[in-house]
C-alpha positions in Angstrom: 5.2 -20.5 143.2 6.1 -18.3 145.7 9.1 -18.2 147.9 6.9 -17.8 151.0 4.9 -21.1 149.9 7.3 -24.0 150.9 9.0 -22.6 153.7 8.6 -25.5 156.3 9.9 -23.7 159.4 10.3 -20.2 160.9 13.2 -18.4 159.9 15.0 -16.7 162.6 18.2 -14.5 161.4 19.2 -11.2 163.1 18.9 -8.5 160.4 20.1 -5.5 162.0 23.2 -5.1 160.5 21.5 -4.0 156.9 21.4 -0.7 155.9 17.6 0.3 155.3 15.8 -2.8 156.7 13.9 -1.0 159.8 12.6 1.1 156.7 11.4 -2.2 155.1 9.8 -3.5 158.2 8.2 0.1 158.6 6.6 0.0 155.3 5.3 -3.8 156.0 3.3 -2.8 158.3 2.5 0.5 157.2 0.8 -1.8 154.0 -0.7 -4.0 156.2 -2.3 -0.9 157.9 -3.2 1.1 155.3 -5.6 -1.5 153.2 -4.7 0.9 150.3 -5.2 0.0 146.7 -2.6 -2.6 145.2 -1.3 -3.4 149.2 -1.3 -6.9 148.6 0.8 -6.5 145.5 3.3 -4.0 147.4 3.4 -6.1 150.7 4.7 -9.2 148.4 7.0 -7.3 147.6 8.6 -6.0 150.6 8.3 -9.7 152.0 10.0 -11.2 148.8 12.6 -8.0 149.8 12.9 -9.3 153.5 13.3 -13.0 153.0 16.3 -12.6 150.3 17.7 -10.3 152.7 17.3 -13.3 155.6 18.8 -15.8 153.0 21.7 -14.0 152.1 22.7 -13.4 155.8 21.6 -17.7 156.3 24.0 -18.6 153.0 26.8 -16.6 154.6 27.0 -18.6 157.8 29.2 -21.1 158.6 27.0 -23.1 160.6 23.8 -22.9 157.9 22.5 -26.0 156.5 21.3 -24.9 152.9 22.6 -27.1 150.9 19.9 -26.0 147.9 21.3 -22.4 148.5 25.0 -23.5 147.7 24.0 -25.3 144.8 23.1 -21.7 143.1 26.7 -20.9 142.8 27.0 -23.4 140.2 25.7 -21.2 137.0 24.4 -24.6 135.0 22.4 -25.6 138.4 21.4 -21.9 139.3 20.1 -21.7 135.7 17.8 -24.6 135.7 16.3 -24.3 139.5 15.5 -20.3 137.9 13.6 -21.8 135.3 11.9 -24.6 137.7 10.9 -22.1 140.1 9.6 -19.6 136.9 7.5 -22.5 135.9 7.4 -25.5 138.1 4.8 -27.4 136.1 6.4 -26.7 132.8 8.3 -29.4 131.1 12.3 -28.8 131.8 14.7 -29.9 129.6 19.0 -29.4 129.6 19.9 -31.1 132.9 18.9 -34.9 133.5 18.6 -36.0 137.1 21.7 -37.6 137.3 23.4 -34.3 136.5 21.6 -32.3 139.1 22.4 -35.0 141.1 26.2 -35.7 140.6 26.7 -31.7 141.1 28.8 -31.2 144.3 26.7 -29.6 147.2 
């Protein structure tokens, strides 16, 4: 399962302020360009990169709307969405629904 899979809309979040990321963007399409050996691999990469970068800046709004990011804080809940998202089809065990479900958001 990867991160890019289930995004349902376009993420828009001005990135400009981090040290480095013109670099990233740079080498994203230098990848993409390139067709070199293991690009595919390395270009995953540099995207998994960029969207954790666009996540942190969403999470650290006031006005964001990610209630499934907030829930990471909690280190039981963090935990077990680390493991779902390791191995979604795997059987998960240590939090019922009703605890996932009473945890504040």
């Amino acid at each position: 399962m990867g991160l890019f899979d289930h995004l349902t809309e376009s993420l828009v979040v001005d990135l400009s302020r981090i040290r480095g990321i013109s670099t990233l963007f740079r080498s994203l399409i230098d990848e993409q360009s390139a067709g070199a050996p293991g690009a595919p691999v390395l270009r995953g990469a540099i995207m998994t990169q960029l969207l954790v970068h666009m996540l942190r800046e969403l999470a650290a709004r006031s006005d964001a709307d990610l209630a499934w990011l907030r829930a990471l804080k909690d280190p039981r809940l963090g935990q077990a969405i680390d493991r779902i998202m390791a191995d979604p089809f795997a059987q998960h065990t240590g939090m019922s629904p009703a605890e996932f479900r009473s945890r504040p958001a």
